[in-house]
N, C-alpha and C positions, 0 to 999 in steps of 0.2 A: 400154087405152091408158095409156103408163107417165107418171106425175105429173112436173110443171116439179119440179127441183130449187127448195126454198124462195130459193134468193139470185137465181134465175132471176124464179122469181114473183115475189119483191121488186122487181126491178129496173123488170118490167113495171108493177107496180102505181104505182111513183115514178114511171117517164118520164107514165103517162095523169091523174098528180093535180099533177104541178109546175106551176107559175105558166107560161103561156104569153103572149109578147110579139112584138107585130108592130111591129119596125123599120123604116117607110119611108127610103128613101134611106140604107144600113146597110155602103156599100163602102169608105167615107173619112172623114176627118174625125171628125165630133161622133159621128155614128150607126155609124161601125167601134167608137170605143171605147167606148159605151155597149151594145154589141153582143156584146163580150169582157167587158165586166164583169157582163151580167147572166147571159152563160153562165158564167164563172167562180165565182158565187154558185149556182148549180145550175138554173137555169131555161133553160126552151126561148125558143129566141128565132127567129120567123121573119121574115128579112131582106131586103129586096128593095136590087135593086143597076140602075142606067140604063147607065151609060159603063163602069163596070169590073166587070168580072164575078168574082169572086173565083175563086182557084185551082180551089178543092176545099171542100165542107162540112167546118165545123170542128166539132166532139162535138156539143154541143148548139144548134148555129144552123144553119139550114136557109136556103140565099140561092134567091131567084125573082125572073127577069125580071120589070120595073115600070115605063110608063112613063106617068109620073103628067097626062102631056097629053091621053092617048088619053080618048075618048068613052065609050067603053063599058069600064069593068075589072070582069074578073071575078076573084074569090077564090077561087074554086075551091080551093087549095093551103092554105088556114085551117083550123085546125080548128073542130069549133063552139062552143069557149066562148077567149073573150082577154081576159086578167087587165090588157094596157096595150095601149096604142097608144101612137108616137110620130110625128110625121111633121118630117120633117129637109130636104126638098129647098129651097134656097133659092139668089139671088143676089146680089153686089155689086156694084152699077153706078154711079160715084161721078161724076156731069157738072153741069156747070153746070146750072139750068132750062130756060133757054133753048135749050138744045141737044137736050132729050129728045121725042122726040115721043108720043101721047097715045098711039099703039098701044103704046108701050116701055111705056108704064103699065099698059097692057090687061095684055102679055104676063108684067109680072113677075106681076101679081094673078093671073091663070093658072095661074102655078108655084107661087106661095107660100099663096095663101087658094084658089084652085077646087082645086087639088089637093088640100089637106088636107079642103075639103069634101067631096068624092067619095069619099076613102077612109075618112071617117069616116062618110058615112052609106053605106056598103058595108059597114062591119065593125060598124055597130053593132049588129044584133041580138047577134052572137059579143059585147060588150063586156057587154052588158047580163046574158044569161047566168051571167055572172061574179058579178053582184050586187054586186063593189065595187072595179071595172078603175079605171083612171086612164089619160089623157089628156095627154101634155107636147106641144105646140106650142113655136115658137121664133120670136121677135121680135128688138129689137134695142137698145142705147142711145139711138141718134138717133130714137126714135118720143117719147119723152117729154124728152131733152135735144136741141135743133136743133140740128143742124149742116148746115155750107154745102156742097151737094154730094148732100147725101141725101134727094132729094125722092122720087126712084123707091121705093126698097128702104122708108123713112119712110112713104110711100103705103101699102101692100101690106100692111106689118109693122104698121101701125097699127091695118089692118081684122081682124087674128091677134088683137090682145088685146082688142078689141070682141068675136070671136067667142071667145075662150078665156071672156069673163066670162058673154056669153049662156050658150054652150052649159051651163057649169058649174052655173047656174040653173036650167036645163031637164031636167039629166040628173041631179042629187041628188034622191034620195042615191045612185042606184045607181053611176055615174060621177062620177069626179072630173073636174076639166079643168083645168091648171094651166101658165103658159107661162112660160120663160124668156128674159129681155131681155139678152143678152151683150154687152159689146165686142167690137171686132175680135179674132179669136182665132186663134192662129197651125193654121189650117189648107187646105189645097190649095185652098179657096174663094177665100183671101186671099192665095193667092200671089203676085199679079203688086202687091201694096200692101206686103208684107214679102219683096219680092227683094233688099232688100239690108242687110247689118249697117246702114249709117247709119238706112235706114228703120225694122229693127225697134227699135233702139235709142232714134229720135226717139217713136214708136209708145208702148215700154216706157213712157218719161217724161214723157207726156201723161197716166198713169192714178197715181193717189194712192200705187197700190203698188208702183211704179216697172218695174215689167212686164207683157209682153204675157201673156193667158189662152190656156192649152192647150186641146187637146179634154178632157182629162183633168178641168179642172177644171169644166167644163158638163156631160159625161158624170153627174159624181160626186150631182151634184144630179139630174139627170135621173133615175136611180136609184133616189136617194130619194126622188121625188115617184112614181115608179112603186110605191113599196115600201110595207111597210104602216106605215115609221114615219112616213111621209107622210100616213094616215090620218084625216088632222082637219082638212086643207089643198082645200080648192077653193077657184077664181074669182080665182087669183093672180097678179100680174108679179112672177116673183122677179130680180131685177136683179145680177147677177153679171159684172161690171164691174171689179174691181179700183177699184173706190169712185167710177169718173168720173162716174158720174149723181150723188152726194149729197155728197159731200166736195171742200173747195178748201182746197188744203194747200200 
């Protein structure tokens, strides 16, 4: 049998030792561009997608039906060791209190904290493996600054950084767990809050730094707490905000 050409066997050897990253909810928003960045950086990244199913497999990100409600998920499609996990599926439901009723609460904690439970104690043996994976969850400004309007999503995203701090306690040193609290950020989540210039404009001038946050700029961090310069980081709310949580300017 005639021998892999050396840059063959190289190649093999790089795709089965590169960093491997499971992206829940990875078709839009925060978790598409965190998706292109850490394939862009040479890592495999497997992505799951609910409503939009992407084109085509892009180089190194592999997308799988997900639908983080179901009872039973199986991974099947992991491999068996995962250097991060991320879990991205979230809502904005913005009503008076008086308006919401108790199941709307049931059901956002369903999407946002049962779902991340499920897929994190589904992948965790694969995380553990790994011996030093990382963990980002995503919360929100309004869990530790009030505003009027966000009791639903405040609810939910509250019980994320309860569970981002537990978990991180339980899981070092082999896992990290580290969550980010962002403003409103201009992505198809928030669409129907920034439909219009006057809106994202008023939006922009509510935050210290007089504008609204990209995916780009939540991806950029999320990154780095997956990465190894994030290395010395567990049990965090990093608050990326455009300063409205700490600053009155």
């Amino acid at each position: 049998m005639k021998a892999l050409p050396a840059i063959v066997l190289n190649s093999f050897i790089h795709f089965f030792n590169m960093p491997t990253y499971f992206i829940i909810g990875a078709s839009s928003g925060i978790g598409k561009k965190l998706t292109e960045n850490l394939v862009s950086s040479g890592n495999r990244v497997i992505a799951t997608y609910f409503k939009n199913k992407p084109e085509t497999n892009s180089g190194l990100a592999e997308y799988q039906y997900l639908n983080v409600l179901d009872e039973n998920i199986a991974l099947d499609f992991l491999p068996d060791t995962l250097n991060g996990l991320v879990y991205c599926p979230g809502s904005i439901n913005l009503r008076p209190f008086e308006r919401i009723k108790p199941d709307d609460f049931v059901d956002d904690f369903k999407l946002q904290v049962t779902g991340a439970i499920k897929l994190i104690q589904a992948a965790m043996s694969r995380l553990k493996k790994a011996g030093n994976a990382s963990i980002v969850l995503f919360s929100t400004v309004a869990v530790q600054t009030g505003f009027p309007f966000h009791t639903q999503v405040s609810a939910s995203k509250g019980a994320i950084e309860g569970l981002t701090r537990a978990l991180a306690a339980e899981f070092a040193p082999k896992i990290r767990v580290n969550c980010i609290a962002p403003s409103l950020t201009d992505t198809p989540l928030a669409a129907s809050i920034l439909n219009t210039d006057q809106k994202r404009e008023a939006n922009a001038l509510r935050h210290p730094l007089k504008k609204t946050g990209t995916p780009v700029n939540i991806a950029d961090m999320a990154e780095f707490l997956l990465s190894e310069k994030g290395s010395w980081i567990s049990g965090q709310i990093f608050h990326v905000d455009g300063g409205l949580s700490s600053l009155k300017v």
